[in-house]
N, C-alpha and C positions, 0 to 999 in steps of 0.2 A: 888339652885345655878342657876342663868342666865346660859341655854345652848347656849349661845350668847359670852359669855364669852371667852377666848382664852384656860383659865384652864378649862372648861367645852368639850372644843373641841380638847379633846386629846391634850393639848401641841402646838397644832398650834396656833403659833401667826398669828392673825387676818390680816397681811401686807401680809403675803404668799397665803393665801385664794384669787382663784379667783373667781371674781365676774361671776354668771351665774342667767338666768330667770328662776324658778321654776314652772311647768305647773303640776297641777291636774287634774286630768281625760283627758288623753293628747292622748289617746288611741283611739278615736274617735269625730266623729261629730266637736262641736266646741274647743273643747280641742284641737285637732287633726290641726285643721285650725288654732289655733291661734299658734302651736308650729311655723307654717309654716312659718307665720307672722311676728314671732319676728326674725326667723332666718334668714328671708329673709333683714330682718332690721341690722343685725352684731349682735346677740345677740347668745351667747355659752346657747342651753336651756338643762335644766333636765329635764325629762319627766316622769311622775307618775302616775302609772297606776296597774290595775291588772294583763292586758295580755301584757304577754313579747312581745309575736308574734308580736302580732297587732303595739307595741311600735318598734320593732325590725325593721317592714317595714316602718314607717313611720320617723325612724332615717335615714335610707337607704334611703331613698326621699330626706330626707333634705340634706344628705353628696352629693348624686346624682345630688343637683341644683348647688355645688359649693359651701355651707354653711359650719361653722363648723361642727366639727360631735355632733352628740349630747349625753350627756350622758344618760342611761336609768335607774329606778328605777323599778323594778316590785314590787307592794307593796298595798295589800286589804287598801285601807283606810277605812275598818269596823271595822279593827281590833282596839283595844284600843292603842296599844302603835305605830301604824304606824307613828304618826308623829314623834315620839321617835327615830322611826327608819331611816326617813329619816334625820334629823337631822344629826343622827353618820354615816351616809354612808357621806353625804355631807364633815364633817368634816377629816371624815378618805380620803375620795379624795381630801382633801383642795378645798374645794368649796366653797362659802358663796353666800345666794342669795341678788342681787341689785334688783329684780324685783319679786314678787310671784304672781302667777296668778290661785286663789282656782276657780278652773272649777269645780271640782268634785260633782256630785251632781246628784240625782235624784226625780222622784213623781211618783204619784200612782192614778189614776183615780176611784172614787168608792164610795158611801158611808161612812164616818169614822167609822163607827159603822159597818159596814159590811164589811170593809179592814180587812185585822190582824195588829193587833195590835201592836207588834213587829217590823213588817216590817216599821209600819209607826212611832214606835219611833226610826228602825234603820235611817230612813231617817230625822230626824230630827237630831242627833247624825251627820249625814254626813255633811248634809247641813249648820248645824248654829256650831255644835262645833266644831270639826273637821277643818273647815274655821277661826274660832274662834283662837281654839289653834296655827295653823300655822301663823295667823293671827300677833297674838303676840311675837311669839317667836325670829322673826331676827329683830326687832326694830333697833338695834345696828347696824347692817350688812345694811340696807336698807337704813338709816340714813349715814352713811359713803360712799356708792354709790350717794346718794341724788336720789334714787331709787321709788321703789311707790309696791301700792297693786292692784292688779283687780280683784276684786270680782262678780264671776258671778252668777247673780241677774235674776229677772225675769219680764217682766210686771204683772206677776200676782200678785208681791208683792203691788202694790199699789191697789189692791182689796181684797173682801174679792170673793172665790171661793169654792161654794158648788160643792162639786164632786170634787175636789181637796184641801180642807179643811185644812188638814195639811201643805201639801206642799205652798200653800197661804201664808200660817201664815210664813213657814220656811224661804220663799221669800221677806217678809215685813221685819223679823228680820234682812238679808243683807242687804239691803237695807239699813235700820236705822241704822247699825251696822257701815257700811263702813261710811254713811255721817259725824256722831256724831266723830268716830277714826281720819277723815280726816281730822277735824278740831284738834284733840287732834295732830295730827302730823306735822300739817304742818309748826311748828317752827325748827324741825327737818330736813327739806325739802323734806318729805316724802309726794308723793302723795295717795291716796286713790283713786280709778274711783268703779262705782258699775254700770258695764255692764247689761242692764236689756232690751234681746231682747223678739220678741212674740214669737208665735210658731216656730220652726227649724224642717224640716224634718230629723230627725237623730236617732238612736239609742234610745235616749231619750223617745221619740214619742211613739215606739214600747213596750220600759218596762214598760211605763206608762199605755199600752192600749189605750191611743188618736186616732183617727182616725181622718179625717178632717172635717167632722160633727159636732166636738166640738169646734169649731170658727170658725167667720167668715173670706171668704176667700179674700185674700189681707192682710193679719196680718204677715203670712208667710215668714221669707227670709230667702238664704242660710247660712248655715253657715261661707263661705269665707266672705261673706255678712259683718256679724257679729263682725267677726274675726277683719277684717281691720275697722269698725269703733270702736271698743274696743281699738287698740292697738292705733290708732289716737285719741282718745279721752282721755284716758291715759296721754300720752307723750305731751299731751296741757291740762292736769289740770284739765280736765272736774270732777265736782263730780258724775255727772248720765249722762249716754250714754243711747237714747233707739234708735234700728235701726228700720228704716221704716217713713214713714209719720201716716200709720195710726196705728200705736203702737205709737205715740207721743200723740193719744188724751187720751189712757188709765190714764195715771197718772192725768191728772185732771178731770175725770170720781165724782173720789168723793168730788170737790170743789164744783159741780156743783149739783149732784144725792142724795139723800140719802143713804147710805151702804146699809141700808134694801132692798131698791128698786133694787139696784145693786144686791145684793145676787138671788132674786127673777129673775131678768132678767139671770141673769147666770145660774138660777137650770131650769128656764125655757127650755132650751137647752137642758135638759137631760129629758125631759119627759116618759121617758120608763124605768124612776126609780118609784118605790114605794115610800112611805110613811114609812113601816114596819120595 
């Protein structure tokens, strides 16, 4: 059954459901900066996240500027059924979202062969399904708002990246994933944006093991940075947003280079890796 549905959603009929922005990984960095963003816009957001705390103070910021208050979700999106979950918390508060914004996500800096293995299928599982499944699930709700999706994407999706290998690939997947849906929706009146900045100094950064040695510098911006051209680029239809001037030459990198060559110029940068 459509959990979209009004009989899937406990009995609320879908007229009573207020419309609200869903933020993933909203807990920090740019998750954190775009709750700000939207609420600074009239936008009532949900926030979803692991850490209550961290979610807790940055609702208190947002109620503290004059915003609405915002609602909080604590909730692993490693687990299998989170989205399941947030779903029925949504519905049981009569919520329904006009806006989903899958932040959630992270990478791993390493070898593939030399990461664990687990970790980097759980981060594939985050990043593409996880995204995926949310992705799909309010069509109905997002379509009735004349709402949209912002899927946050990476420049590293338009290359290929040794020493971040997987996460590459999970970055390419949004990317294609968001552009190809966008057009599947937009009879609906449903936008799609696939946010794809460079480096962010954030949280991010630090679980990956990056330091700033791994790009070059000028690639870099804040994440408020981020935040407001995602939600501007959104709200005017864009299919890809990348922030920065020089993160705008990355996606035509491979019009121009060979992938192989590109690979090799990228692992070049990590030469204090082995072979082995």
């Amino acid at each position: 059954m459509d959990i979209d549905s009004p009989a899937s959603a406990g009995g609320v009929d879908a007229v009573e459901a207020r419309p609200v922005t869903l933020i993933t990984g909203a807990s920090s960095g740019i998750g954190a900066a775009l709750a700000h963003v939207f609420a600074q816009n009239g936008h009532e957001v949900v926030l979803a996240a692991r850490r209550a705390p961290q979610l807790a103070e940055i609702a208190a910021r947002i109620r503290s500027a004059g915003h609405r208050a915002p609602h909080i979700l604590p909730i692993d999106l490693h687990r299998r059924d989170s989205t399941e979950f947030i779903a029925q918390e949504l519905s049981a508060r009569k919520l329904e979202p006009a806006y989903l914004i899958n932040n959630a996500g992270y990478g791993l800096l390493g070898p593939a062969a030399k990461l664990d293995r687990h970790d980097q299928l759980a981060m594939i599982d985050l990043n593409c399904r996880t995204l995926t499944d949310l992705s799909l699930r309010w069509i109905n709700s997002l379509a009735r708002h004349r709402g949209g999706i912002l899927n946050v994407a990476s420049i590293s999706g338009f290359i290929p990246g040794p020493g971040m290998s997987v996460y590459n690939a999970s970055k390419a997947y949004v990317i294609s994933f968001s552009v190809g849906l966008r057009r599947e929706l937009k009879p609906k009146g449903i936008c799609v944006t696939a946010l794809c900045p460079g480096p962010v100094p954030t949280e991010f950064q630090a679980r990956a093991g990056i330091q700033d040695i791994h790009y070059p510098r000028g690639f870099d911006r804040p994440a408020e940075e981020v935040a407001r051209q995602g939600y501007h680029g959104l709200m005017r239809g864009k299919a890809v947003v990348v922030p920065g001037m020089h993160n705008k030459l990355v996606p035509w990198l491979p019009r121009v280079l060979p992938r192989s060559f590109i690979a090799d110029m990228v692992y070049g940068r990590l030469r204090h890796w082995d072979d082995a």
